[in-house]
C-alpha positions in Angstrom: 0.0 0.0 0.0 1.5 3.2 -0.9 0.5 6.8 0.5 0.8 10.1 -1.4 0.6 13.6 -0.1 2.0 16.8 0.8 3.5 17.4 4.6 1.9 20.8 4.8 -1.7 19.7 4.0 -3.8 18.9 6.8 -6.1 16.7 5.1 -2.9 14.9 4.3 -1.6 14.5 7.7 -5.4 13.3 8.8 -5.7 10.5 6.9 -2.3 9.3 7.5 -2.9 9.9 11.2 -6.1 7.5 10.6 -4.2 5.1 8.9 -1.7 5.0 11.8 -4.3 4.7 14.1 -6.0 1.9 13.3 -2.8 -0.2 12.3 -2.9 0.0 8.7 1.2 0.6 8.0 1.8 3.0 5.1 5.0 5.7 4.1 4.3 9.0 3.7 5.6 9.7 0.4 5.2 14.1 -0.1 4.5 14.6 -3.7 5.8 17.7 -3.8 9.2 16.8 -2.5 9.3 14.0 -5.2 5.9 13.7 -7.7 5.2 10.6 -9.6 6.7 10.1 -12.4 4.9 9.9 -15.9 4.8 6.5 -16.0 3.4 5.9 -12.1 0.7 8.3 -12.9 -0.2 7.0 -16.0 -0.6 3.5 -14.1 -3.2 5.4 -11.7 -5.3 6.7 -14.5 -5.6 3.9 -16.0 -5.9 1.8 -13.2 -8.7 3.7 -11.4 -10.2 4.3 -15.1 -11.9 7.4 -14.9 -9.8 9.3 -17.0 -7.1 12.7 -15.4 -9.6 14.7 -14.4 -10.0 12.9 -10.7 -6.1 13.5 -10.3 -6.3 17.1 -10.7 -7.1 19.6 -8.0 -8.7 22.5 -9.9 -9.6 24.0 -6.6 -6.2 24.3 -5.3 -4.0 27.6 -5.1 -1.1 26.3 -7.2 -4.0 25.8 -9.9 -5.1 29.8 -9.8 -1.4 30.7 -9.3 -0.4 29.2 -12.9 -4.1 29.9 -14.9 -5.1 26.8 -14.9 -8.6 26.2 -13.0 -10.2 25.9 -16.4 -7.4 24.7 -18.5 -8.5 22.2 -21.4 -5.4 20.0 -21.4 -5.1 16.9 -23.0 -4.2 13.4 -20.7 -0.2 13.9 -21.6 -0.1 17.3 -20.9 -1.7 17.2 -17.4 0.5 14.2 -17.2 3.9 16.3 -17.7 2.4 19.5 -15.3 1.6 16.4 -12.6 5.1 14.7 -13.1 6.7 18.4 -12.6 4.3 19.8 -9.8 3.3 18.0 -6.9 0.5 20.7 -5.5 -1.4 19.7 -8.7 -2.6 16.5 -7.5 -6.1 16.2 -5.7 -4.3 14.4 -2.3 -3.9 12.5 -0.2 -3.7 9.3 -2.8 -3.7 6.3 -1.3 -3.0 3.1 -3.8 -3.7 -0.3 -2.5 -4.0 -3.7 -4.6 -7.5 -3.0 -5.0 -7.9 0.6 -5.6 -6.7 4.0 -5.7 -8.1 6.4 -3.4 -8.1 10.4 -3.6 -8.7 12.8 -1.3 -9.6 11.8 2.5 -12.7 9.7 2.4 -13.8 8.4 5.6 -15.9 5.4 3.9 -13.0 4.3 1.6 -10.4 4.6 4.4 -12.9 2.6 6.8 -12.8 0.2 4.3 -9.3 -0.2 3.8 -8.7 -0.6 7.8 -11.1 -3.9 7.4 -9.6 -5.6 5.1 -6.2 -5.1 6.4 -7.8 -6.8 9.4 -9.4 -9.8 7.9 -6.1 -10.0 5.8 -4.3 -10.4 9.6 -6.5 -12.6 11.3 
C-alpha cells in the first residue's frame, strides 16, 4: 500500500494519522518533494479508469497561481504539469492492490482498515 501527499496539508496528515491509528502501516511519500513520475501516474489513471480529471485539484492555489482552473489539457499534458508539480494533485492518494483512493474519504479509508484486518486474522 503506498501513500501520497504533501507534509503541509492537513487533510494529508489526517488520513495518514487514521491510517496509523488503526494499524494500517503505510510511508508517507510528499508529492511535492518528489511527484510521480509519468509513467506511475499514467498506471493510476488507467488503473482507477476514470480518465485525469480525478487527479487534478482545480480548486487548489497552485491551480489559480499558474491559470489553470479551467485549462482544457489533453491526458499527456496534465501528465507532464503532474510529473513536474506535486501541489497539482487532488491528495492525499492512497494506492492499494485494490484501488486507488483520492482525497480523505472516511468510507473508503474505513474500508481499507477492514480488510487489512481480515487479511491479519
Amino acid at each position: 500500500m503506498e501513500f501520497y501527499g504533501y507534509r503541509r496539508c492537513s487533510t494529508c496528515r489526517n488520513a495518514y494519522k487514521y491510517l496509523q491509528e488503526h494499524g494500517v502501516e503505510v510511508v508517507f511519500q510528499d508529492l511535492v518533494d518528489k511527484p510521480p513520475t509519468r509513467e506511475q501516474i499514467r498506471q493510476w489513471v488507467s488503473r482507477l479508469g476514470q480518465g485525469i480529471d480525478p487527479f487534478l485539484n482545480r480548486r487548489g492555489t497552485r491551480f489559480r497561481e499558474l491559470g489553470l482552473k479551467d485549462a482544457r489539457l489533453s491526458e499527456d499534458e496534465w501528465i507532464e504539469k503532474l510529473s513536474a508539480d506535486g501541489k497539482l494533485f487532488k491528495r492525499p492518494i492512497l494506492v492499494t492492490d485494490e484501488d486507488i483512493i483520492l482525497g480523505f474519504d472516511r468510507a473508503a479509508y474505513d474500508h481499507v482498515v477492514e480488510m487489512e484486518k481480515a487479511n491479519e486474522g
